[in-house]
C-alpha positions in Angstrom: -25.9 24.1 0.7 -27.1 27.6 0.7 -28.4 28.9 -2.6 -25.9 30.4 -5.0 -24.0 33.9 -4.9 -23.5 36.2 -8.1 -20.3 35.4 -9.9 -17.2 35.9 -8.3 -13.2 36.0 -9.5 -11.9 32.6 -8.8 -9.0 34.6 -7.1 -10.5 36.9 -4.9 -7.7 38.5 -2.8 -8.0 37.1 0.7 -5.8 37.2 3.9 -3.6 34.0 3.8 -3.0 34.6 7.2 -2.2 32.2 9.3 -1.0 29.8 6.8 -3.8 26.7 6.0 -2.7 23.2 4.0 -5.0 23.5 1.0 -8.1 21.4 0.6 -9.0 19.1 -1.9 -12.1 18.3 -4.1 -13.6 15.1 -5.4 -16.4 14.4 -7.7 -19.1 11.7 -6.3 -19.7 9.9 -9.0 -16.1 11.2 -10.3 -17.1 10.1 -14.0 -20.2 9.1 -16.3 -22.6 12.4 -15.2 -25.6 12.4 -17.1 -27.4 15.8 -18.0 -29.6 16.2 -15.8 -28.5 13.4 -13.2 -27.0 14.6 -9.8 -24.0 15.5 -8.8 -22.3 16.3 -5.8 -19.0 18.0 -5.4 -16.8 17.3 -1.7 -14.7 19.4 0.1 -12.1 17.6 2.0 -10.6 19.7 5.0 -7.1 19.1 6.9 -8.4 21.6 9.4 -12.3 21.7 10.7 -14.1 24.5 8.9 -16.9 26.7 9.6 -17.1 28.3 6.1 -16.3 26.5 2.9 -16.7 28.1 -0.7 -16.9 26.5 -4.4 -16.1 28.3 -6.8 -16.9 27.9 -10.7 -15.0 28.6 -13.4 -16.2 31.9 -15.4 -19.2 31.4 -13.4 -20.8 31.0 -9.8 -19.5 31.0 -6.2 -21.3 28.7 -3.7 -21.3 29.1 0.0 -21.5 26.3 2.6 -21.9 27.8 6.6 -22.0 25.3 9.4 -23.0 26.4 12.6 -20.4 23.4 14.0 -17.7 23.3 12.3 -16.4 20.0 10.2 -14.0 18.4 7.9 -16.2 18.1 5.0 -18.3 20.2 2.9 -20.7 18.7 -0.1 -22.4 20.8 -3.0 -24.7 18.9 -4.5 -26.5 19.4 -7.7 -29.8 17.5 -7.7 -30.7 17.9 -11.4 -27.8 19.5 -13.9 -27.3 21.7 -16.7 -25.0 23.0 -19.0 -24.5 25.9 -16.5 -23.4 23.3 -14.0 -20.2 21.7 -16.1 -17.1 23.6 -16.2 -14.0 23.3 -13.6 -14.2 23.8 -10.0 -12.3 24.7 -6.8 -13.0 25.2 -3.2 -12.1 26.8 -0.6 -12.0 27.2 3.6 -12.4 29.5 6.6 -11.3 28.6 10.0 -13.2 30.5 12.9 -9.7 31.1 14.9 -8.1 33.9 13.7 -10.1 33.8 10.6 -7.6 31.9 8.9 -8.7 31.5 5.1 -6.8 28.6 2.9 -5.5 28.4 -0.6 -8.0 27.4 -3.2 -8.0 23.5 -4.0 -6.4 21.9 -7.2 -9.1 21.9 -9.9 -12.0 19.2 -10.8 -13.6 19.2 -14.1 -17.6 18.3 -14.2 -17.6 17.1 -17.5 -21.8 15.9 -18.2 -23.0 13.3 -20.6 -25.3 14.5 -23.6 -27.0 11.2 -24.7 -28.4 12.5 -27.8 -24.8 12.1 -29.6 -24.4 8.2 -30.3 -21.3 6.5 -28.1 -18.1 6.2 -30.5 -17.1 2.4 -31.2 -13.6 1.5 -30.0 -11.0 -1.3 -31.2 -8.0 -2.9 -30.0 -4.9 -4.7 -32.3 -4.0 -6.6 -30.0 -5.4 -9.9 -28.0 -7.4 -9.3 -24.9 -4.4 -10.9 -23.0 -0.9 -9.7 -23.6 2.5 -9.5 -22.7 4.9 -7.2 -20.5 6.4 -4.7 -23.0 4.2 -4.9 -25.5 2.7 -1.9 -27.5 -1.3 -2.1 -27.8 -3.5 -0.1 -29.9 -6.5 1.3 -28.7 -8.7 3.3 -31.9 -11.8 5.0 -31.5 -14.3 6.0 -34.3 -17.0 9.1 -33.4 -19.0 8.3 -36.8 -17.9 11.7 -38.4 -18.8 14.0 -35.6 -15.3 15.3 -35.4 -13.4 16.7 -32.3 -12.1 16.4 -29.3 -11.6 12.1 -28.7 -11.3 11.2 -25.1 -9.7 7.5 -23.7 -11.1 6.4 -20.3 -9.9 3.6 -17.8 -12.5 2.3 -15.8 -11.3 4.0 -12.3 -10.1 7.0 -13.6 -11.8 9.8 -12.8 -10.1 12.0 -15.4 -9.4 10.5 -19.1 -5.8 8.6 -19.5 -5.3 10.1 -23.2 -7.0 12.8 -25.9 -6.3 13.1 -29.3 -8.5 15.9 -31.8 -7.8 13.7 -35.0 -8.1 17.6 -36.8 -11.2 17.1 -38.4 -11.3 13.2 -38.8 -13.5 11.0 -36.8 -10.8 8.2 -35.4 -8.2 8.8 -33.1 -5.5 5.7 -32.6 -4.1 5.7 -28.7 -0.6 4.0 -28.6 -0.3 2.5 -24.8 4.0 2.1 -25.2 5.6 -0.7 -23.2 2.6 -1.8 -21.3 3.0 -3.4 -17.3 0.3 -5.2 -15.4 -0.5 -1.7 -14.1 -2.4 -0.8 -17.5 -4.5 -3.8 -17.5 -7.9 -3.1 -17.3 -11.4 -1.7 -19.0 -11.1 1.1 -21.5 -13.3 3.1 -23.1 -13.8 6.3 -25.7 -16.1 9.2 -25.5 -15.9 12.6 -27.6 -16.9 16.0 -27.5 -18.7 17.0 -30.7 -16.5 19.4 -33.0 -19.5 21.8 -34.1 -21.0 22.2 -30.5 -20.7 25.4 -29.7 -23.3 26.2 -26.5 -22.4 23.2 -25.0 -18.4 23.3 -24.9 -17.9 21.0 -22.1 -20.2 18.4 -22.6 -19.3 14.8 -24.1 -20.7 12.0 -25.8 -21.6 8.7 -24.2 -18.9 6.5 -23.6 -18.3 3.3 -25.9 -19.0 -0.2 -25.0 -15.2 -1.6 -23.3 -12.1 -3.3 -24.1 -10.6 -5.4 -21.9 -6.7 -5.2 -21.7 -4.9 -7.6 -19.5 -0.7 -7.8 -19.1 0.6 -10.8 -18.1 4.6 -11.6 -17.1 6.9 -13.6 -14.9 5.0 -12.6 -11.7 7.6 -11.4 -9.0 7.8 -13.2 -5.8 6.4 -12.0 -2.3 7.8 -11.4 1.1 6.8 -12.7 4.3 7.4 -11.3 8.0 6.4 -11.9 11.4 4.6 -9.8 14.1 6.0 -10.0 16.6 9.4 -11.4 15.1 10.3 -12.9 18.2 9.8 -14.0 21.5 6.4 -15.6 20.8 5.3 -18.1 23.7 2.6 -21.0 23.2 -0.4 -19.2 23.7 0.4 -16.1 21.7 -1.3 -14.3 19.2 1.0 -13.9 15.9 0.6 -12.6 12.6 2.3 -13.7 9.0 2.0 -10.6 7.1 2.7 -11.3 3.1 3.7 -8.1 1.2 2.7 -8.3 -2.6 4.8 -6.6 -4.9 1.2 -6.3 -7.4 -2.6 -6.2 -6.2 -3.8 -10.0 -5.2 -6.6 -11.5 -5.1 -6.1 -14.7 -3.7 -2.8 -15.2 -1.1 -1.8 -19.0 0.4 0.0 -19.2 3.3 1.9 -22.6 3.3 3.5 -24.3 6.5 6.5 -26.8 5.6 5.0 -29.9 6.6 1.6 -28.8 7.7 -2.0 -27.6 6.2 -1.8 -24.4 3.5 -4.2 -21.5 4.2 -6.0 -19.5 1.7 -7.1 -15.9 1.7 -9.2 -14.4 -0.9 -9.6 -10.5 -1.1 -12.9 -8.9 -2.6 -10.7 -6.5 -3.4 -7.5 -6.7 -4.6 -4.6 -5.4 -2.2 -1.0 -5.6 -1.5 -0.9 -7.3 2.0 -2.7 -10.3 3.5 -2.9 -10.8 7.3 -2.9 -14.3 8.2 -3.8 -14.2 12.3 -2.5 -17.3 14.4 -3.4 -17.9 18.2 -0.5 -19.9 18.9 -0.3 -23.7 19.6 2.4 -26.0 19.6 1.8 -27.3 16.2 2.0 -23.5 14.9 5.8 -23.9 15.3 7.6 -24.2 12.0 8.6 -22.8 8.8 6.5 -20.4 6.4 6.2 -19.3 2.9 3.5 -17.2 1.3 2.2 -17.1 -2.2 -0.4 -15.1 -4.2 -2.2 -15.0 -7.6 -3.6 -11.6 -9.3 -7.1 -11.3 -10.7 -6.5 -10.7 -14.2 -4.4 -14.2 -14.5 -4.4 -17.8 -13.6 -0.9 -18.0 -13.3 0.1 -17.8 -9.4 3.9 -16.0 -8.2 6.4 -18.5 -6.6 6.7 -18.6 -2.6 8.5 -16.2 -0.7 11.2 -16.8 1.2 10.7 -18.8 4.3 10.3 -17.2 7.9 10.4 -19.3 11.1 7.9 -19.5 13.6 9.7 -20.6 17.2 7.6 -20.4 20.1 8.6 -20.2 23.8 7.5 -23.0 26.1 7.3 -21.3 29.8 7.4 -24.4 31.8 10.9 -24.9 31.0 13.7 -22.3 33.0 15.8 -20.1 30.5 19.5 -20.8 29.7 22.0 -19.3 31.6 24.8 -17.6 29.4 28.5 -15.8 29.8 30.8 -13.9 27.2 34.7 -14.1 27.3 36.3 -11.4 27.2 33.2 -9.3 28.7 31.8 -6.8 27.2 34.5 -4.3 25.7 36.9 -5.7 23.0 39.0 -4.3 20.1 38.5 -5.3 16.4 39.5 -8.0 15.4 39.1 -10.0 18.9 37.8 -13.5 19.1 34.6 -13.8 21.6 33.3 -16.9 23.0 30.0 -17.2 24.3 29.1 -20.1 26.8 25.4 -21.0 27.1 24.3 -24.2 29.6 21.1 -25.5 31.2 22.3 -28.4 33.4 19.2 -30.7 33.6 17.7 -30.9 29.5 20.4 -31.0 27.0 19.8 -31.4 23.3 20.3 -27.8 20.7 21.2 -24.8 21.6 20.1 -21.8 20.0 22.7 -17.9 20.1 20.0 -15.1 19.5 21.2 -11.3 18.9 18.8 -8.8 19.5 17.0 -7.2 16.5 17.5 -10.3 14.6 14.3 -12.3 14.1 16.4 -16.1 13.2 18.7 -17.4 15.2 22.5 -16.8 14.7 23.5 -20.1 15.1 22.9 -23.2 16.8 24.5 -25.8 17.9 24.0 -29.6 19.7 25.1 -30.2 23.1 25.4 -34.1 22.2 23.5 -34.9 25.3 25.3 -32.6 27.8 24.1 -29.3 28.9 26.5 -27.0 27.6 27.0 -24.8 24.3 30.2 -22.9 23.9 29.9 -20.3 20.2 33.0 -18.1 18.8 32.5 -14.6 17.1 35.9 -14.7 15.1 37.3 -11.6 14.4 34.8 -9.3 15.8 33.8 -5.8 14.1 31.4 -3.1 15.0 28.5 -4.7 13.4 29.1 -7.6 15.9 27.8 -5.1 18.8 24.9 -6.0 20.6 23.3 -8.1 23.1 23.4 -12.0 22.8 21.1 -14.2 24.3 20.7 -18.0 24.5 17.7 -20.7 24.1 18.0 -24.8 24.1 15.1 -27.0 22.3 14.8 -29.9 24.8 14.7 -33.0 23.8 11.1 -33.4 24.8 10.0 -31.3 22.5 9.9 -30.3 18.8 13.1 -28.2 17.4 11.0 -25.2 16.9 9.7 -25.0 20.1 12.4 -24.1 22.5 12.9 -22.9 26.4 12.6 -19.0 27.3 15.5 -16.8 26.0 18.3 -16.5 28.7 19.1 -13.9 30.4 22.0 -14.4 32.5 23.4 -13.7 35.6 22.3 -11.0 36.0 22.4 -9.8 32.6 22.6 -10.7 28.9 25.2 -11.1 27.3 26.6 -7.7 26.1 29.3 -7.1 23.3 31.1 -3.8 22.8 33.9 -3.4 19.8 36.1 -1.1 19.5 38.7 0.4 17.1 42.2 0.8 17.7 41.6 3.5 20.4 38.0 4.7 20.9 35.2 2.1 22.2 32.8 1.5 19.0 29.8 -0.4 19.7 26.0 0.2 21.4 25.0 0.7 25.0 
């Protein structure tokens, strides 16, 4: 950072020319700066930069000059003063055409003054409470008066102030509460009678702890890839978490659970498979958040069926072919002459099966589409689990001869369907 310019107007005129996205500006650490600790503020640019300025509220511009030019910028203040706190904004030159951006949305560097005692904070309520209800959060600054600021631990900026107008308690009402306000609060509050210091703060209270607990909602669970998976292939059960999780289970019907604990909570868990023929089945996921012991209920199955190459692919036909008015019955034939047992009718796009159907120890499997509409367009395939081998484990999708199968509807006169 090169040393610091005289003071500036945050809104110097400047050619906007050719239009720049803006940047944006963080605060590392974004809360809890000491006086005299160190600071530093980050530039984040959507376009490399050679020349990035930070400007200061009412008071000094900063200029950073890179000989190369980057997507960052940092200002750091190594020790800080009451000159230092106050709002901030930055702002970027690119070298073609001299482009300049927009300044940034603002940051406040709010700084810590440890000679004013923390405030003491209380909550009404239980630690543990539940969806919906109201919870009381009251802060006391010990007659100091002012400005009273609430804080959630991973906030940068406070959720809530209150100036009690001369009083030294301010009661924070948190309406309706969900699982996302569970968490750590705390108070701080800027001193009424400090005048040279006007945006300094207190020390922040020791916590509360605030957790919401409900009927946890259920999970999802897919499959990547959703089809055509042989023995051998890498698969993935992906389960989508309607709230943050800590700990996910992967259950097979029939088989061994798996468990996946996060270090940090998130809304997905990966569960990676490299494919073998006991893999084959049917899956459910399940997941329990951090703040409670109680664990969601499964999701909805999904079905693992894996392709065995050794054994040739079903040969299939469609009566009528291919073009058909609404309303039209379809048949679709599927055989393998030499290994019998169930048939399986695929569409493509749809990850299950559309139906299935036993063969009762011949080869062949005949399916009827009754009353066909648009939404019945598409190509059909056909698969058979041999009797050899487990239901879930089935023969390559066929293909034909030549083709798939391939159904068109249509409408009274114009042909209504996909390619």
């Amino acid at each position: 950072m090169t040393a610091a310019l005289r003071p500036l107007p945050i809104f110097t005129a400047v050619s906007l020319s050719p239009r720049l996205p803006r940047p944006s500006l963080s605060l590392h650490p974004s809360q809890g700066v000491s006086l005299g600790g160190t600071v530093t503020l980050r530039c984040h640019l959507p376009r490399l930069a050679a020349r990035v300025w930070l400007y200061q509220e009412g008071g000094w511009t900063y200029r950073y000059h890179k000989e190369k030019e980057n997507n960052t910028a940092e200002f750091s203040f190594i020790k800080t003063t009451w000159e230092h706190a106050g709002m901030y904004r930055c702002q970027y030159q690119v070298l073609v055409l001299f482009g300049t951006s927009e300044t940034s949305d603002p940051v406040q560097l709010v700084l810590t003054d440890h000679r004013y005692s923390p405030p003491n904070i209380s909550m009404n309520q239980e630690k543990i409470v539940e969806v919906g209800t109201n919870v009381t959060i009251q802060c006391c600054n010990q007659g100091y008066g002012g400005i009273i600021f609430l804080h959630k631990d991973g906030h940068s900026a406070p959720v809530q102030h209150q100036d009690p107008h001369g009083g030294g308690t301010a009661t924070f009402i948190l309406v309706a509460v969900t699982p996302a306000d569970s968490g750590t609060y705390r108070c701080s509050y800027h001193p009424k009678y400090r005048v040279l210091e006007p945006r300094g703060t207190s020390g922040k209270s020791d916590p509360v702890e605030l957790v919401v607990t409900g009927e946890v909602p259920r999970p999802s669970l897919s499959l990547h890839p959703s089809q055509g998976v042989s023995l051998g292939d890498n698969v993935t059960l992906r389960c989508h978490l309607p709230w943050l999780a800590a700990w996910v289970w992967l259950y097979q019907e029939g088989g061994w659970p798996y468990k996946k604990g996060k270090k940090k909570d998130q809304d997905t868990a990966e569960f990676f498979i490299s494919t073998l023929r006991e893999h084959a089945g049917r899956y459910r996921c399940q997941y329990q958040v951090s703040w409670s012991e109680e664990a969601s209920e499964k999701s909805d199955p999904v079905e693992l069926v894996l392709t065995d190459l050794r054994y040739p692919p079903s040969s299939i036909s469609l009566h009528p072919e291919q073009h058909v008015g609404t309303g039209t019955n379809v048949t679709i034939r599927c055989w393998n002459k030499d290994y019998g047992s169930t048939f399986l009718l695929h569409k493509d796009g749809s990850s299950d099966p559309l139906k299935h159907q036993n063969s009762s120890g011949g080869g062949t499997a005949t399916f009827t589409l009754f009353g066909v509409t648009p939404a019945d367009s598409g190509t059909y395939r056909c698969s058979l689990s041999p009797l050899a081998l487990r239901l879930l484990v089935l023969t390559p999708l066929g293909t034909g001869n030549p083709n798939p199968a391939q159904n068109y509807t249509s409408g009274p006169t114009t042909p209504y369907g996909s390619p």
